[in-house]
PDB file of the backbone (N, CA, C, O) and the ligand in Angstrom, with CONECT records:
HET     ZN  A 101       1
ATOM      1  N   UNK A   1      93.103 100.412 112.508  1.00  0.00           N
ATOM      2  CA  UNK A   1      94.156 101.302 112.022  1.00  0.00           C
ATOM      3  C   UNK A   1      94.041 101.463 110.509  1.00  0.00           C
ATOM      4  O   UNK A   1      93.744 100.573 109.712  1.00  0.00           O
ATOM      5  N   UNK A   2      94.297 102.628 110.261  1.00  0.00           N
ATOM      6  CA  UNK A   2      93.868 102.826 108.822  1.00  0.00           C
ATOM      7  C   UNK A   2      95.634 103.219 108.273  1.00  0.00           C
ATOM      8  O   UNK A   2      96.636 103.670 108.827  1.00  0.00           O
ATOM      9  N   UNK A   3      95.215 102.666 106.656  1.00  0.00           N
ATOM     10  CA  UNK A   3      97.532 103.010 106.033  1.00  0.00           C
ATOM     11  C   UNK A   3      97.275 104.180 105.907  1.00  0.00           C
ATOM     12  O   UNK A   3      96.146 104.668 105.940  1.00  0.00           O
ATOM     13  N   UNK A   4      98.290 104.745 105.751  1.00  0.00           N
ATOM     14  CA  UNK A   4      98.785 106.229 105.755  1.00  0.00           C
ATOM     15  C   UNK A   4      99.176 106.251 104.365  1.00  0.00           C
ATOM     16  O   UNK A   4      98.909 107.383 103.961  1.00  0.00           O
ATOM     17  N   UNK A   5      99.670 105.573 103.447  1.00  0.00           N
ATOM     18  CA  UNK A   5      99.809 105.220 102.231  1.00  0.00           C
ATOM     19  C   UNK A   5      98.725 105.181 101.285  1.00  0.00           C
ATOM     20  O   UNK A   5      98.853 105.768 100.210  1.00  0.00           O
ATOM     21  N   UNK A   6      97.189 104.266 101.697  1.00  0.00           N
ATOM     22  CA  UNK A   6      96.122 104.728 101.045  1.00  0.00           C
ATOM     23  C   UNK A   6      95.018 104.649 101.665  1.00  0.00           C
ATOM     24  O   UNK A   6      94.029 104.694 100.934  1.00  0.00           O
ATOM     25  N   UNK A   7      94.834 104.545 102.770  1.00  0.00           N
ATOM     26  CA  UNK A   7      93.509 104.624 103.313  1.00  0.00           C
ATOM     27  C   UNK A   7      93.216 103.566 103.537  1.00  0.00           C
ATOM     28  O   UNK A   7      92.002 103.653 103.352  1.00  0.00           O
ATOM     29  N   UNK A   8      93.383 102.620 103.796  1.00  0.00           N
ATOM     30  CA  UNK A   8      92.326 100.906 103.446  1.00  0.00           C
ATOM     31  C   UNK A   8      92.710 100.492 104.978  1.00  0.00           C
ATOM     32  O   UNK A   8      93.549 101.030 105.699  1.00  0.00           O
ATOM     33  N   UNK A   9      91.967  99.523 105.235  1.00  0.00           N
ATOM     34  CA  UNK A   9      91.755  99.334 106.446  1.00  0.00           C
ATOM     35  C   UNK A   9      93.582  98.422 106.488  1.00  0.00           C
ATOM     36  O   UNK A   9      94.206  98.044 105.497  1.00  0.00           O
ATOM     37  N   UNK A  10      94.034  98.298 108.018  1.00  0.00           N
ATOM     38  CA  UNK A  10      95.139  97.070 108.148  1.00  0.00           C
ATOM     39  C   UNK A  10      95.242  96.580 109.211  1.00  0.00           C
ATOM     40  O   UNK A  10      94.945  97.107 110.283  1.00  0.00           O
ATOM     41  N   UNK A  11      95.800  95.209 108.981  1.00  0.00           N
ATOM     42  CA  UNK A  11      95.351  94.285 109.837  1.00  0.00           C
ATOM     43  C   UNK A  11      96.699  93.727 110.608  1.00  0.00           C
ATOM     44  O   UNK A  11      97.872  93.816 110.243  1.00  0.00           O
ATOM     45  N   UNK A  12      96.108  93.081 111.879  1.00  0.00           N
ATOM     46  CA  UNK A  12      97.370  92.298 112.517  1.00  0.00           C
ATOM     47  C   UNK A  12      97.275  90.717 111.876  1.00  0.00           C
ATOM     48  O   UNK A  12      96.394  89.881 112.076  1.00  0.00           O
ATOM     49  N   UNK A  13      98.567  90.607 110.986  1.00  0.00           N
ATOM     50  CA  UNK A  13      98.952  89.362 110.049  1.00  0.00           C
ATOM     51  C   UNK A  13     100.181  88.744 110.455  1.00  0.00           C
ATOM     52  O   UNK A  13     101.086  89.536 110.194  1.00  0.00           O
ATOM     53  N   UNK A  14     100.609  87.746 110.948  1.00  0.00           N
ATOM     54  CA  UNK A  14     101.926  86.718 110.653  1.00  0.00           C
ATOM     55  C   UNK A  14     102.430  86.645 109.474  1.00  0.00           C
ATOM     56  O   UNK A  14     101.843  86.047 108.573  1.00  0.00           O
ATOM     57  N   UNK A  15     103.677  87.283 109.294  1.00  0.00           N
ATOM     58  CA  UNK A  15     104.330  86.779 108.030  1.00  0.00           C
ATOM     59  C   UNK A  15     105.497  86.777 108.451  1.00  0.00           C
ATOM     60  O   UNK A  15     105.990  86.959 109.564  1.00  0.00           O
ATOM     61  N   UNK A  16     106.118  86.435 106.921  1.00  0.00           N
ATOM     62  CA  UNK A  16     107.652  86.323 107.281  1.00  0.00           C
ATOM     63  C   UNK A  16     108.091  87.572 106.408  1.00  0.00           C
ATOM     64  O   UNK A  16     107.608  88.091 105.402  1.00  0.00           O
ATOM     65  N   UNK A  17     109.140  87.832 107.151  1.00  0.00           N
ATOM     66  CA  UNK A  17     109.827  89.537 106.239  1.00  0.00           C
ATOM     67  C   UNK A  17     111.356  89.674 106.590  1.00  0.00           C
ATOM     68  O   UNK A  17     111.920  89.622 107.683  1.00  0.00           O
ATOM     69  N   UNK A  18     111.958  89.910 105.034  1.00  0.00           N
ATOM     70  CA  UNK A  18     113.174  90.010 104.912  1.00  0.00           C
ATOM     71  C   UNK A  18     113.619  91.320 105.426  1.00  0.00           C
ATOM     72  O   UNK A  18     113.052  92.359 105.087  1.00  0.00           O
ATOM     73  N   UNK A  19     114.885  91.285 106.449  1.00  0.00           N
ATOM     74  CA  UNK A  19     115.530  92.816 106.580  1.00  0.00           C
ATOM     75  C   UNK A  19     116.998  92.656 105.933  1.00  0.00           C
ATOM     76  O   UNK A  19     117.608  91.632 105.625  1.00  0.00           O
ATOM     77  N   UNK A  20     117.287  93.747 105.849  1.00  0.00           N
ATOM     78  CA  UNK A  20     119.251  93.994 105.216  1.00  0.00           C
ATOM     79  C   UNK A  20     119.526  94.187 106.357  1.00  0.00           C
ATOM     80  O   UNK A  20     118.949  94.667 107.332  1.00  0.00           O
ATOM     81  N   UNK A  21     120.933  93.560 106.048  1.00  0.00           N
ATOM     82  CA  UNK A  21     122.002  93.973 107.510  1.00  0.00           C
ATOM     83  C   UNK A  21     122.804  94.842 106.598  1.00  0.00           C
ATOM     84  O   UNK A  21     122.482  94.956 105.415  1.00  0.00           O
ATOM     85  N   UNK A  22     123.836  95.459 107.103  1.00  0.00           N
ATOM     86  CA  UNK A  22     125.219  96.540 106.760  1.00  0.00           C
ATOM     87  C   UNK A  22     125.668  96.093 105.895  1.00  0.00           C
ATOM     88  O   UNK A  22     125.750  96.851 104.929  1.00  0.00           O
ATOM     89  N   UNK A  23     126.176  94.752 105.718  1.00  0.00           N
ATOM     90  CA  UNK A  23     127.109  93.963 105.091  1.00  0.00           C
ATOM     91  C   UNK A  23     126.775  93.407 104.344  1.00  0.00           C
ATOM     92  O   UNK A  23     127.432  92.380 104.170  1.00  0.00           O
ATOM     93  N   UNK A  24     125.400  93.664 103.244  1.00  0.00           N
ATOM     94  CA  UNK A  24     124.659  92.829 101.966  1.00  0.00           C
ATOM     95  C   UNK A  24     124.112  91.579 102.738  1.00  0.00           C
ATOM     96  O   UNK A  24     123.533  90.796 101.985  1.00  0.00           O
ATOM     97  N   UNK A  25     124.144  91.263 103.826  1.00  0.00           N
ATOM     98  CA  UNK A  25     123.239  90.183 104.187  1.00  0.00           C
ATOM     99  C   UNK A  25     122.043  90.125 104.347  1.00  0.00           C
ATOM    100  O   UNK A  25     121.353  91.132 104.188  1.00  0.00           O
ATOM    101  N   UNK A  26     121.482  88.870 104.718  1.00  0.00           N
ATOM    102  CA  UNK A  26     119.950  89.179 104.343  1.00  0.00           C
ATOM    103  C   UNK A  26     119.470  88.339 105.513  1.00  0.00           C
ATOM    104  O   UNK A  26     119.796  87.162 105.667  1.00  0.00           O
ATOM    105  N   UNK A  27     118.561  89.116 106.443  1.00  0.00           N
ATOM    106  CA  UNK A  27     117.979  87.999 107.540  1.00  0.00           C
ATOM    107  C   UNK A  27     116.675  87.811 107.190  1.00  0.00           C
ATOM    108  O   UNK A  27     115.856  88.728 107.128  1.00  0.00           O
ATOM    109  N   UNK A  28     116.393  86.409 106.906  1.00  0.00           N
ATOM    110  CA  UNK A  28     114.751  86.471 106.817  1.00  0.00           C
ATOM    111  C   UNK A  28     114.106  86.303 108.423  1.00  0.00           C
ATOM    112  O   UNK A  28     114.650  85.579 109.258  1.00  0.00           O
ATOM    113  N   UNK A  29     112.973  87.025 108.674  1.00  0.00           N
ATOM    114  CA  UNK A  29     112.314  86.606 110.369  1.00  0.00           C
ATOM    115  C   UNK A  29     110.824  85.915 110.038  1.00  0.00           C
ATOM    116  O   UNK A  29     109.733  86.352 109.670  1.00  0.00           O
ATOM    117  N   UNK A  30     111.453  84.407 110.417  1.00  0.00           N
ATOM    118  CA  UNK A  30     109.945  84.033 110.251  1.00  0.00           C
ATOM    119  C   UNK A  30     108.730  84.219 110.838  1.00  0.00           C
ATOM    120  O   UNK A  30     109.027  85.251 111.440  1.00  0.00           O
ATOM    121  N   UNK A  31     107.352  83.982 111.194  1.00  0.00           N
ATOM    122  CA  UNK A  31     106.302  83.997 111.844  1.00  0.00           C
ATOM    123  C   UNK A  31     106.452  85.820 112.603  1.00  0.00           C
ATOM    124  O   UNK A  31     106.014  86.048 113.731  1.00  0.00           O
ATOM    125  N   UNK A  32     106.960  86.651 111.955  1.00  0.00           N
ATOM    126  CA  UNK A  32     106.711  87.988 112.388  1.00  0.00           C
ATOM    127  C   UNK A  32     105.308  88.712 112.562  1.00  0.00           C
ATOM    128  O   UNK A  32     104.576  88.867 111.584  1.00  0.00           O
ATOM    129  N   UNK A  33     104.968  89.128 113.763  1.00  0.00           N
ATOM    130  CA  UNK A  33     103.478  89.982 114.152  1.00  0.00           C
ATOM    131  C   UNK A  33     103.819  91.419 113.344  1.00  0.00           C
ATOM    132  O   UNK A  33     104.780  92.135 113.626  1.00  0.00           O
ATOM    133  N   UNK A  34     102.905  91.677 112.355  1.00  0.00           N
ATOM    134  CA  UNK A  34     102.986  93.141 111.850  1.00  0.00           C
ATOM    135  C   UNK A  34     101.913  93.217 111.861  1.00  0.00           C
ATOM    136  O   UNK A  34     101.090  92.439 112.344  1.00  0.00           O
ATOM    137  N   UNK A  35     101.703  94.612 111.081  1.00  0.00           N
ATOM    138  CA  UNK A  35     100.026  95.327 110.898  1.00  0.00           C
ATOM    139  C   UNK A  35     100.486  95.659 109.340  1.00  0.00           C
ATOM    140  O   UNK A  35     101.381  96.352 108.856  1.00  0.00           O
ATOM    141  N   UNK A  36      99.428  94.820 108.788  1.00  0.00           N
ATOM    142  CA  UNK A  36      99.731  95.355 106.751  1.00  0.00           C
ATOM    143  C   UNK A  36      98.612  95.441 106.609  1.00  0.00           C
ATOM    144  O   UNK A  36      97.665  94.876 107.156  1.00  0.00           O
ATOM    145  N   UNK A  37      98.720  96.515 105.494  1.00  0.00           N
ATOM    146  CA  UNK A  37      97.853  97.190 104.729  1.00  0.00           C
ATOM    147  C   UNK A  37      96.779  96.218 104.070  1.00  0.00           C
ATOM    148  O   UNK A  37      97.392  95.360 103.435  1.00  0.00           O
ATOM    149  N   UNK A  38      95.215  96.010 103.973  1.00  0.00           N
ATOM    150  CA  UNK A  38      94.783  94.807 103.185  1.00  0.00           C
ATOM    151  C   UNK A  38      95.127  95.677 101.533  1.00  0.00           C
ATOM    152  O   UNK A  38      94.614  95.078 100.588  1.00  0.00           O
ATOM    153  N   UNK A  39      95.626  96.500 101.288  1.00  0.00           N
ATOM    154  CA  UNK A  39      95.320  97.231 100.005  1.00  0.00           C
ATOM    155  C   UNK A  39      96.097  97.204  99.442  1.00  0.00           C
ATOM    156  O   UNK A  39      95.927  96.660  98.351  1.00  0.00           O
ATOM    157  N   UNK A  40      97.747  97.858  99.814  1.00  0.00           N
ATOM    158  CA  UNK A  40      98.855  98.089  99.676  1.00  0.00           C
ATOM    159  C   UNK A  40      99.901  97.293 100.088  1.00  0.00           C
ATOM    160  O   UNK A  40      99.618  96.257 100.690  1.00  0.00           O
ATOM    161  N   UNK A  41     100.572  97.455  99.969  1.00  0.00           N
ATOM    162  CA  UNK A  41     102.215  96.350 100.421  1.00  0.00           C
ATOM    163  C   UNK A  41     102.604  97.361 101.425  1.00  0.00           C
ATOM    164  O   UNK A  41     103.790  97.531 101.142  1.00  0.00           O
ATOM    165  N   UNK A  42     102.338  98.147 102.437  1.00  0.00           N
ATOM    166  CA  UNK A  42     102.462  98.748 103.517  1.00  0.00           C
ATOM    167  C   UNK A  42     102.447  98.355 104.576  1.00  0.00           C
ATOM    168  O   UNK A  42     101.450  97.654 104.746  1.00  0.00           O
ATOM    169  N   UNK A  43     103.356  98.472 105.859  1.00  0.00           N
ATOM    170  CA  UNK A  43     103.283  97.521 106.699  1.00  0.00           C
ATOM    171  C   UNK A  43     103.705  98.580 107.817  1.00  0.00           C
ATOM    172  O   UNK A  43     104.280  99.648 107.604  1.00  0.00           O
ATOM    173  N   UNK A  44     103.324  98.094 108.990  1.00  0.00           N
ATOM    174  CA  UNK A  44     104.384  98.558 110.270  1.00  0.00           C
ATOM    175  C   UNK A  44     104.620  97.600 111.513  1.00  0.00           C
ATOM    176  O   UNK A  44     103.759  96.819 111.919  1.00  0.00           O
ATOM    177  N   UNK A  45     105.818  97.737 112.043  1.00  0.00           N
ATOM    178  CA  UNK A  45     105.949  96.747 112.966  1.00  0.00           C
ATOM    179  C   UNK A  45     105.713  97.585 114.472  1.00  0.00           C
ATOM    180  O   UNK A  45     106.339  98.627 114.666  1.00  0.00           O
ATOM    181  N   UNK A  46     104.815  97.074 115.457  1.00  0.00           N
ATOM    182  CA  UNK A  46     104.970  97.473 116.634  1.00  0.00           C
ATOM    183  C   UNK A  46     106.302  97.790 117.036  1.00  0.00           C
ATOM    184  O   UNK A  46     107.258  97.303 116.432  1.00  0.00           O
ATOM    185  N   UNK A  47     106.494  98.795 118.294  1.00  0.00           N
ATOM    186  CA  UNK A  47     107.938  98.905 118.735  1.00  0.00           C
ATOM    187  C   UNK A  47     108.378  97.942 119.648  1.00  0.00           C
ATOM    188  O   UNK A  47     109.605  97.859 119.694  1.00  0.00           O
ATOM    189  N   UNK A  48     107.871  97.318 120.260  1.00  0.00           N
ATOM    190  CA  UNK A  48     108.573  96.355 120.966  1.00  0.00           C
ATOM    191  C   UNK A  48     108.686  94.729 120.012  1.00  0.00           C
ATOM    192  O   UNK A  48     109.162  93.669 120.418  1.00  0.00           O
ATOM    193  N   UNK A  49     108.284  94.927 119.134  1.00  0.00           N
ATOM    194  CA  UNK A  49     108.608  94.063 117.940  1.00  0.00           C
ATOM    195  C   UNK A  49     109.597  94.531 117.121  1.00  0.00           C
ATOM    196  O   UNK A  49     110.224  93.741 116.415  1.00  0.00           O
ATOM    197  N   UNK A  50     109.859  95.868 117.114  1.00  0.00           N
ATOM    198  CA  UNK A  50     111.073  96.211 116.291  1.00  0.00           C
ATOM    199  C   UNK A  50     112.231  96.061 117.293  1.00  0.00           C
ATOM    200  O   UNK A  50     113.227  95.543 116.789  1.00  0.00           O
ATOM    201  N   UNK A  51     112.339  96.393 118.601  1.00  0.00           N
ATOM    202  CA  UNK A  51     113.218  96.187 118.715  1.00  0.00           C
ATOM    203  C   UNK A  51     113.926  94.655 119.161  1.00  0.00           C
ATOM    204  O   UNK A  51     115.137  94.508 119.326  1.00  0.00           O
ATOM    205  N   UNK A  52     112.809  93.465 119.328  1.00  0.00           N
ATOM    206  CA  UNK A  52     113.507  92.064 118.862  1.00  0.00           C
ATOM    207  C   UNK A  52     113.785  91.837 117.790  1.00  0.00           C
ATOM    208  O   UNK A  52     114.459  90.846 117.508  1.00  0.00           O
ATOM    209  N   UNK A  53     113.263  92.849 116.723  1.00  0.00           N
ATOM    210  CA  UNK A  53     113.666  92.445 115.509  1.00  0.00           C
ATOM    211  C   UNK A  53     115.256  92.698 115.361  1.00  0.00           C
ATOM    212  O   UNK A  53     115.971  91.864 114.804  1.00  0.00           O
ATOM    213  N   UNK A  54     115.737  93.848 115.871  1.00  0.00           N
ATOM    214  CA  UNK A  54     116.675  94.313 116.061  1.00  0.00           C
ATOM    215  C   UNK A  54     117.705  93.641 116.402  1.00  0.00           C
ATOM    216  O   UNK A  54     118.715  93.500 115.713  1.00  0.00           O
ATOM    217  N   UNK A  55     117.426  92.993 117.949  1.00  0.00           N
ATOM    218  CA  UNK A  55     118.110  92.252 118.341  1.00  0.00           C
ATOM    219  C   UNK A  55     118.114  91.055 117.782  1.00  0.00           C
ATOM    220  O   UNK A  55     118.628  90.345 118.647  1.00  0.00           O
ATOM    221  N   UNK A  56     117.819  90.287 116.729  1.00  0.00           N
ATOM    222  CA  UNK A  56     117.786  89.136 115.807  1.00  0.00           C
ATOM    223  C   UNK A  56     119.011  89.414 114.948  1.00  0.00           C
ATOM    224  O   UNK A  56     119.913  88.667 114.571  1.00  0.00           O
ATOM    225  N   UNK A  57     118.717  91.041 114.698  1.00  0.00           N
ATOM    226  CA  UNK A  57     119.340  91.511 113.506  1.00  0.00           C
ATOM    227  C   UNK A  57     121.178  91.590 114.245  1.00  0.00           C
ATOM    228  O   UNK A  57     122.152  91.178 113.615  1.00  0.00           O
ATOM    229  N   UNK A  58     121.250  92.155 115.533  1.00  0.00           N
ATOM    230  CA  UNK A  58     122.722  92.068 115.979  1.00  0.00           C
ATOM    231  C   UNK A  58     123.156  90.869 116.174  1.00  0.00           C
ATOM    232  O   UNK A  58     124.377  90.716 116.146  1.00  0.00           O
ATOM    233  N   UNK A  59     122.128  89.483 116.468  1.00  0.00           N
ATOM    234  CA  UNK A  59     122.766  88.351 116.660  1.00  0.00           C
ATOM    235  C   UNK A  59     123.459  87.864 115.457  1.00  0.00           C
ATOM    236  O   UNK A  59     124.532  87.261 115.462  1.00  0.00           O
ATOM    237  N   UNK A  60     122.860  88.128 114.582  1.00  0.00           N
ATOM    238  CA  UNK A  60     123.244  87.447 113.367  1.00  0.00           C
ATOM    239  C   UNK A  60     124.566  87.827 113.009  1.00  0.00           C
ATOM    240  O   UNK A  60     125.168  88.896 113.114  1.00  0.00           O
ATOM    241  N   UNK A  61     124.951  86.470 112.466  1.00  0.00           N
ATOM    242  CA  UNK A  61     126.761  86.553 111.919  1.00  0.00           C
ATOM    243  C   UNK A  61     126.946  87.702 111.085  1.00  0.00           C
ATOM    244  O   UNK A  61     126.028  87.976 110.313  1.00  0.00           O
ATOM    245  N   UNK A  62     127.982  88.432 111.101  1.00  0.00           N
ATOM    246  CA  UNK A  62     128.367  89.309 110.251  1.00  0.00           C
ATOM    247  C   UNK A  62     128.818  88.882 109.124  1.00  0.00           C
ATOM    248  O   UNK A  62     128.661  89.661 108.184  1.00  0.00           O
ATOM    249  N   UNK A  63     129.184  88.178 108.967  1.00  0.00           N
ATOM    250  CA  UNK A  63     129.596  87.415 107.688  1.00  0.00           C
ATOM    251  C   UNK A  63     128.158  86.657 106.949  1.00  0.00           C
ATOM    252  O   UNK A  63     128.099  86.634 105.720  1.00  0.00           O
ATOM    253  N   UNK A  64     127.592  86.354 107.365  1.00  0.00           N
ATOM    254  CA  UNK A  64     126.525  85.668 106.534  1.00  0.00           C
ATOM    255  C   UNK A  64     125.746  86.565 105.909  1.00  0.00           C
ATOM    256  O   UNK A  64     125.371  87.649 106.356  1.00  0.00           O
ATOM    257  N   UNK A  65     125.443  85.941 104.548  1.00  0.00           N
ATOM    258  CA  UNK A  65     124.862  86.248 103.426  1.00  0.00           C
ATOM    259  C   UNK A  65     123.249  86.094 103.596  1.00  0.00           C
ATOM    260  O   UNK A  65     122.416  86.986 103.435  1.00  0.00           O
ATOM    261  N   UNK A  66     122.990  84.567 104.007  1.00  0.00           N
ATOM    262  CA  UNK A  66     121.251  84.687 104.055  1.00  0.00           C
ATOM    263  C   UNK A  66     120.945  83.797 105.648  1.00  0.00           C
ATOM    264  O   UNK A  66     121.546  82.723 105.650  1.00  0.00           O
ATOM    265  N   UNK A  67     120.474  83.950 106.410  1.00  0.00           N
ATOM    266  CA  UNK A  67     119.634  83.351 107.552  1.00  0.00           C
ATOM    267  C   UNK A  67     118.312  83.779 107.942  1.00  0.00           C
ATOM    268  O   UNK A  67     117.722  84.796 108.303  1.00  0.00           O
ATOM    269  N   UNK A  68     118.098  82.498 107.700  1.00  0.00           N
ATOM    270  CA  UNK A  68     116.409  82.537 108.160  1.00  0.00           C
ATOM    271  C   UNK A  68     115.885  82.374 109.509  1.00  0.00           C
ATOM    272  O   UNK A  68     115.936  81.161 109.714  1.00  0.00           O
ATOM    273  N   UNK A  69     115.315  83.068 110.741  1.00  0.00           N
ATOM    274  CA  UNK A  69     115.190  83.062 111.739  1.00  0.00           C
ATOM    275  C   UNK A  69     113.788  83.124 112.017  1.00  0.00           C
ATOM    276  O   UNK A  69     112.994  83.832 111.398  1.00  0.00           O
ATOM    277  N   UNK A  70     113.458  82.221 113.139  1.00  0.00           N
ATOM    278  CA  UNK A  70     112.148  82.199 113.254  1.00  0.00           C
ATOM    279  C   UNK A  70     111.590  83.231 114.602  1.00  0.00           C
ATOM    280  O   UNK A  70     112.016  83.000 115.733  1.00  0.00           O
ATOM    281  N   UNK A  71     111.044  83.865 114.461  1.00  0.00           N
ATOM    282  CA  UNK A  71     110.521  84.926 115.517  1.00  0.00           C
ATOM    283  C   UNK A  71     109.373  84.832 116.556  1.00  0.00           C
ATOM    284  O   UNK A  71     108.165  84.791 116.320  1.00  0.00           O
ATOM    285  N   UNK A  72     110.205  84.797 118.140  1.00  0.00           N
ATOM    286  CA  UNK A  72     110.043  84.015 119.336  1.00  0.00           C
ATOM    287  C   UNK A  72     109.408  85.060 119.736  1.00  0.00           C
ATOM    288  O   UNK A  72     110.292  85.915 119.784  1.00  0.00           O
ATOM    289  N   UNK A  73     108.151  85.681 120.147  1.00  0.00           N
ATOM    290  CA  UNK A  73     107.243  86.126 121.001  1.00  0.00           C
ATOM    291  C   UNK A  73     107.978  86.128 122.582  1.00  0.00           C
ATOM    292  O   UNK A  73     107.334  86.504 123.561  1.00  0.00           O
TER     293      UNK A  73
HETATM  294 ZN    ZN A 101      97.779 100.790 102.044  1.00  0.00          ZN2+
END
């Protein structure tokens, strides 16, 4: 897969990546499967990875400020 951002090749990498919730909170998801850019800070998440991401993202307290969650395959 090539970025759409600059051309360079991208790869399937484990990382961890912060999302915003509504409410200024912050979920970190650990051990996340993406595809990033080797060039750029460009990334995309598969769709059936976005939408557990998703559902990480509704579990999480509405009230909390920062949680770090580790991401279950
Ligand atoms: Zn790129």
């Amino acid at each position: 897969m090539i970025c759409h951002v600059c051309g360079a090749e991208m790869n399937r990498i484990t990382t961890d990546l912060p999302f915003k919730l509504r409410d200024n909170g912050i979920v970190v998801v650990r051990d996340l499967p993406v595809i990033q850019c080797s060039s750029c800070r460009e990334y995309l998440l598969d769709d059936a990875v976005m939408e557990q991401v998703e559902g990480i993202l509704n579990r999480a307290g509405k009230s909390i400020e920062f949680e770090v969650v580790k991401f279950a395959a």
